[in-house]
Steps between C-alpha positions, in 0.01 A plus 500: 500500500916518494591879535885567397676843568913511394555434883215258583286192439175473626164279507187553610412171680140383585540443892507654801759781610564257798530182291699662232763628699489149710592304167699803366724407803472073446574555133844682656599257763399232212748693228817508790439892624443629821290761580767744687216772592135608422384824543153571554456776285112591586586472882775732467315810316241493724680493827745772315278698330141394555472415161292208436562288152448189411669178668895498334800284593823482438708214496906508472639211389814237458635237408853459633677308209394726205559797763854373529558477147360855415734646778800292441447664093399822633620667885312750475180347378308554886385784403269429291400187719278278669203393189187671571159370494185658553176318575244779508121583405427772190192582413352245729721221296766315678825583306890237537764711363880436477786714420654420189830363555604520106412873507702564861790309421532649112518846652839352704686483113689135635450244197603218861137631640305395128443086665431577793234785448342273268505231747326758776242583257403153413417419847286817558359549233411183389484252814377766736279742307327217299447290785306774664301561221359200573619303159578196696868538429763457783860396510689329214489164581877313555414249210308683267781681353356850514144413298323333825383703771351420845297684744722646793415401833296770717710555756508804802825619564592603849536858599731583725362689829596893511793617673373633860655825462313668236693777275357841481515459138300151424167354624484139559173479399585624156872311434578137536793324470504142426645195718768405237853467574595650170704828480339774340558406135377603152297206404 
């Protein structure tokens, strides 16, 4: 089932929390972004709050040449920056959403942001959201001129180990940063 607010894009996807947000991350690293942080949102309520909910990730990413084009249009544009993604289980249903890039970058007003927020969206919505919704779809293919498609390559990508110092104000058990030598970046 695709769920669609004016802000996100979502699926429900018929696999695992842990193998959804697995291929959630391949279908990145297959589409050029990196994943710049996750946040563990269940692990942080409860070790905040006590709260238990439901397992719920989020995932910032970027790619670092459409980042470089929205910031060389738009300065100021970090603030409403990295993507989000959230792999998460509602209702006992594993749920892939993605911001929608069309609707983030409209709100900017910068006609120079129009290509590349469609370009953003493409990749998450389509390559990333649809692949985890287990259609078989993956990555356009190099030769098939946008109508082929190929399943991405399952790949883990490395985390990075926590600082030793911890900050009062972050658990390491609940954020992760990932091993990528990318500045933080919007896509």
């Amino acid at each position: 089932m695709t769920q669609t607010t004016t802000y996100s894009n979502a699926r429900n996807v018929d696999l695992s929390f842990d193998d959804a947000l697995t291929r959630t991350r391949a279908a990145l690293v297959d589409e050029g972004f990196g994943v710049l942080f996750e946040i563990d949102v269940q692990a942080t309520m409860q070790a905040k709050l006590g709260v238990s909910r439901e397992p719920y990730v989020i995932l910032g990413a970027c790619n670092p040449q459409l980042a470089d084009r929205a910031l060389t249009a738009e300065p100021q544009l970090g603030v409403l920056l990295p993507c989000n993604l959230v792999v998460a289980v509602q209702d006992g249903a594993t749920v892939v959403s993605a911001v929608a890039a069309d609707a983030m970058l409209g709100m900017v007003g910068n006609p120079a942001l129009e290509p590349i927020a469609h370009e953003v969206a493409d990749r998450l919505e389509r390559d990333v959201l649809v692949v985890c919704a287990g259609g078989g779809l993956g990555r356009r293919s190099e030769d098939g001129g946008g109508q082929a498609f190929r399943q991405p390559q399952l790949r883990r990508q490395p985390q990075a180990q926590p600082p030793k110092s911890r900050s009062p104000r972050r658990s390491r058990s609940t954020i992760s940063r990932s091993n990528s030598a990318t500045p933080c970046c919007p896509w």
